[in-house]
N, C-alpha and C positions, 0 to 999 in steps of 0.2 A: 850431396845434400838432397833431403826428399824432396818431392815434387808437391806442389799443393793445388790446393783448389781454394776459386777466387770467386766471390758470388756477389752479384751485382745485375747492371742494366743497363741498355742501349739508348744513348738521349734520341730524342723527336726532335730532327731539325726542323726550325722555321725559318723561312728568311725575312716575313714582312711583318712580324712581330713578337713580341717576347712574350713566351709561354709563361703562363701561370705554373707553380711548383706541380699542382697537382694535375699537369699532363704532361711534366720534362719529359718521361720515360714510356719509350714503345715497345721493348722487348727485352724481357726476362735472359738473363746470360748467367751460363757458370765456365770459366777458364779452365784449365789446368796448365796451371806454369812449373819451368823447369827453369827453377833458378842457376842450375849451374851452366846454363847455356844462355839467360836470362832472355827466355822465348816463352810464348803462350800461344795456345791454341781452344777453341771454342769446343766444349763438348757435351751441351745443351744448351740448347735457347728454347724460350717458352711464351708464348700469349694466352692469356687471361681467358676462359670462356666468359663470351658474350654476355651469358644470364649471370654472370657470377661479377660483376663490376660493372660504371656508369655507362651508359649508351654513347657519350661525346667523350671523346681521346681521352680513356682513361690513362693514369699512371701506371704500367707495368714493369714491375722490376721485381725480383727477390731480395728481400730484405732479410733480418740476419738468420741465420740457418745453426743449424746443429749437427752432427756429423758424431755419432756411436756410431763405433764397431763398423757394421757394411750395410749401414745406412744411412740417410742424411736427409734429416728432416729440415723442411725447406718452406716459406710462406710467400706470398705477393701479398697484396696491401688486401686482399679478401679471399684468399686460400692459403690452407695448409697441404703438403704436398710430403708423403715418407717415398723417399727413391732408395731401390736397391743400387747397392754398388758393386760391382766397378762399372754396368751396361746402363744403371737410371733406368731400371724397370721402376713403373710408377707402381706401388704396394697399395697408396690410402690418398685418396684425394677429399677432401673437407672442404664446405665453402657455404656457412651461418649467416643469415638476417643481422648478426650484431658484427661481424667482420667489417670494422672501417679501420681504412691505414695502421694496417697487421704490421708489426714491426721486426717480430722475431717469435720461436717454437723451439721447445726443448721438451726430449721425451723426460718423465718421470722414470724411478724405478719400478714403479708397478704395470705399466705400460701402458700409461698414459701420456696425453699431452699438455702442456702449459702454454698459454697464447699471449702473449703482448699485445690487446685488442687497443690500439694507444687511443682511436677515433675516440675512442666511450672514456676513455681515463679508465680501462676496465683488464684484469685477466682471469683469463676462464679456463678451466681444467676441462679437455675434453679428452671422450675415448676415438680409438681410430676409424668408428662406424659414425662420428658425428655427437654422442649426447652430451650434452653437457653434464659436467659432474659436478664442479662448483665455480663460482664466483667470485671476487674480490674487487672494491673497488678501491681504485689508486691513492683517493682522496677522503676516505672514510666516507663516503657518503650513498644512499640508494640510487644507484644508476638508473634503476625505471622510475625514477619522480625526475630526475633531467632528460632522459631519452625514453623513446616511447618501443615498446614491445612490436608495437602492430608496423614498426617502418623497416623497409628495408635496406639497410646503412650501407649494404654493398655498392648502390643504383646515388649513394651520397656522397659529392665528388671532394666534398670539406666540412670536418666538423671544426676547425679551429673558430678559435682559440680554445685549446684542451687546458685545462685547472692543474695537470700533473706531466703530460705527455708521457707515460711510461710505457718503457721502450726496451727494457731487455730484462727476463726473467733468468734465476738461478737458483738453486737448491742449496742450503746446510743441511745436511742430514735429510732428514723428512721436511724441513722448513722452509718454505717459499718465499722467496724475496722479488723484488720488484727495483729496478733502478728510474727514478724519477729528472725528467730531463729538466722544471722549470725549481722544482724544490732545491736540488743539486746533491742529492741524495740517494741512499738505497734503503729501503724497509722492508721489513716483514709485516706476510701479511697472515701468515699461520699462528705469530706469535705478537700481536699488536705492542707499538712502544719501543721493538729494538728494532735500534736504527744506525746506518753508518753513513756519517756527514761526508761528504766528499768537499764541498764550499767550493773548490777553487775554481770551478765553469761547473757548467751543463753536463752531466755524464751520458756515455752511451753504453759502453758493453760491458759485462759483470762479469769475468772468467774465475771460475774456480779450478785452482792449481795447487795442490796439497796443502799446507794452511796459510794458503796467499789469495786475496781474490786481486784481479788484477782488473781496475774502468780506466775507461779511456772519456778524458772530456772531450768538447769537438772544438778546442781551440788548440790540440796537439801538445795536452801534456798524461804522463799512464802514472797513475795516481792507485798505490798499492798496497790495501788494507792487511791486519790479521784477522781471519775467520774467525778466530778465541777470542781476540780482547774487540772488534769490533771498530777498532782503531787506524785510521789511514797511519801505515810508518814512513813512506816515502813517497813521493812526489817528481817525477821526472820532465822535464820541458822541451820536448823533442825539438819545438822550435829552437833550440841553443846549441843542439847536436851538428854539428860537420854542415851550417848556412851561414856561413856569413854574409852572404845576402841581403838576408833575412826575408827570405821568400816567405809567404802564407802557403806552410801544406796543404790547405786544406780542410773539410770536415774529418774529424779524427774519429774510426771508425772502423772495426775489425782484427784482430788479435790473434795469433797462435803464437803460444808460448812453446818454444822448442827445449830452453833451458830456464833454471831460474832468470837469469840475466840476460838473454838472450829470445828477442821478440820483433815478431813481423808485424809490421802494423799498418792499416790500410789507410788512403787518402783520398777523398772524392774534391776533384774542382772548385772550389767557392762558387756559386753564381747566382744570379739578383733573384731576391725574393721579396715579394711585400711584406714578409714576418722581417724587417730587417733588425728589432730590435734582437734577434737571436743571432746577428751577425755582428754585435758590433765591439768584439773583438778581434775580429780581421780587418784593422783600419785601413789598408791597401787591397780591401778584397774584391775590386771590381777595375785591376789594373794589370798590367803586365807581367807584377810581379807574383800570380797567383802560380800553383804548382800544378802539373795535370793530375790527373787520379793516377794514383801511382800505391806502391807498398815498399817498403824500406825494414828494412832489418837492424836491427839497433843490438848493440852490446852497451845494457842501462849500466852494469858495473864502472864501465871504461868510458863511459860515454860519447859510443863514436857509432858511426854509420856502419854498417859493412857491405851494404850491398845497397841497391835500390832499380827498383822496374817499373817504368814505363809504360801503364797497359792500355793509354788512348790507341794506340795504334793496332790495340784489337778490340777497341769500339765499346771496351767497358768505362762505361762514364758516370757511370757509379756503382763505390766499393761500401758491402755493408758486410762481406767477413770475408775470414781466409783461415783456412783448414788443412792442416800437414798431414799426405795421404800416406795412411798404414802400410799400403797392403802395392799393387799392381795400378797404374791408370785405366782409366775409361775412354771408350771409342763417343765418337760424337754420337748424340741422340736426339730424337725428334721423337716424343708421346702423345702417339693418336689419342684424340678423347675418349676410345670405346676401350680402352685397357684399363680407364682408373673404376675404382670403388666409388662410388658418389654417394655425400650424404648432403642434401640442401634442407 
């Protein structure tokens, strides 16, 4: 079985009291695990520059990444990051005024990038030197009559409550779509009006896999559209699969599709937040019976487990993707700041 890569972040322990969501996370991590030995190993870790995020314990983690070919673009909650592979040479580092709580980056075909800027309810097409090329806002509406031009949202440690929270961008064709976490929804924003309803939770990740797109809600169930008719056809409940339990996996989060039926899918911790109303389908989610972050491998045809990995015990405490590597692994890496391209 290939070996993959697992992108996430290092929680911030406190022991005298309970961190707010937006400082869980003190260091950016990417894994590379070897499921057939079901071991993992660290093969970058990352911190935030200073000018590029809040002064007081910001959130640092990578959130969801993209992975063409023998590169894998990559974000934290206010940079976008292109690493070459398999060494994570940094190619293009990016980090704009309107970057608050970046959620995910996918190159376009023309070679560009697409941003999930969630802070603003906003995504923006940018080139790899930084400029903006266009805009969309999540909720039809002028994003500079609610947020202002002249602030800088990187230095802002919360803009919640967000109107749409949109959090993972994908392409049809030339057509850009946006998945919407509070609507429960995916739209487009290139072609206003087509929309594909997800209803059953909150969606996060949008994969497109020949005419399948494949979201995952984050109460653990992968809810699986047709690209043509726009239509969810199935519906899967991962909490049903091989728990009798009935443990909480978790926030449901990260996807590689290996086969049609056959999918790895990431699970981060439950743990307390004041946004609780976004929790409260994990009615045991502040108990024993919570799951660590972990990734499990499902056969949705047959409906059963096949595998499942354990990755608190290499300190990723939270999973926002997993990516099945092509090609040869990577050595571990450490990127001084004077290699990257900077555009601010």
């Amino acid at each position: 079985m290939r070996e993959l890569y697992v992108v996430g972040g290092v929680l911030r322990e406190s022991f005298f009291k309970q961190l707010p969501e937006w400082n869980y996370y003190r260091k950016a991590l990417i894994l590379k695990v070897k499921p057939d030995s079901r071991t993992a190993k660290a093969v970058l870790e990352y911190e935030s520059r200073p000018e590029s995020c809040p002064a007081e314990s910001p959130s640092i983690l990578f959130k969801s990444s993209t992975l063409l070919g023998d590169k894998l673009y990559a974000c934290t909650q206010t940079e976008v990051m292109v690493y070459q592979l398999p060494g994570f040479e940094l190619l293009h580092y990016i980090s704009l005024p309107c970057f608050n709580d970046v959620h995910h980056v996918a190159p376009t075909p023309r070679g560009t990038m697409l941003v999930a800027d969630t802070g603003l309810d906003l995504v923006v097409e940018i080139s790899t030197t930084g400029e903006v090329l266009r805009e969309w806002s999540a909720v039809g509406e002028d994003t500079w009559e609610r947020f202002s031009r002249e602030v800088d949202y990187r230095k802002v440690l919360d803009t919640k409550p967000h109107k749409a929270h949109a959090n993972f961008v994908f392409q049809l064709g030339e057509e850009v779509w946006v998945t919407r976490f509070h609507q429960r929804d995916a739209i487009s924003l290139t072609q206003p009006g087509r929309r594909i309803e997800i209803g059953v939770q909150r969606p996060h990740d949008g994969h497109v896999v020949g005419d399948w797109i494949y979201f995952t809600t984050v109460d653990g169930r992968m809810v699986v559209a047709n690209r043509q008719t726009l239509r969810v056809e199935e519906i899967f409940d991962l909490n049903a699969i091989d728990n009798p339990q009935k443990r909480v996996l978790g926030w449901c989060r990260g996807v590689a599709v290996l086969e049609k039926e056959k999918v790895w899918v990431g699970f981060t911790r439950i743990r307390s937040t004041k946004f609780k109303e976004n929790l409260l389908w994990a009615k045991h989610g502040f108990e024993a019976k919570n799951k660590p972050t972990h990734m499990t491998l499902y056969d949705l045809r047959s409906k059963k487990s096949l595998d499942e990995i354990d990755l608190e015990p290499y300190e990723l405490a939270a999973l926002f993707s997993i990516h099945e590597i092509q090609g040869s692994g990577a050595q571990r890496a450490t990127i001084p700041p004077e290699t990257a391209k900077v555009s601010q």
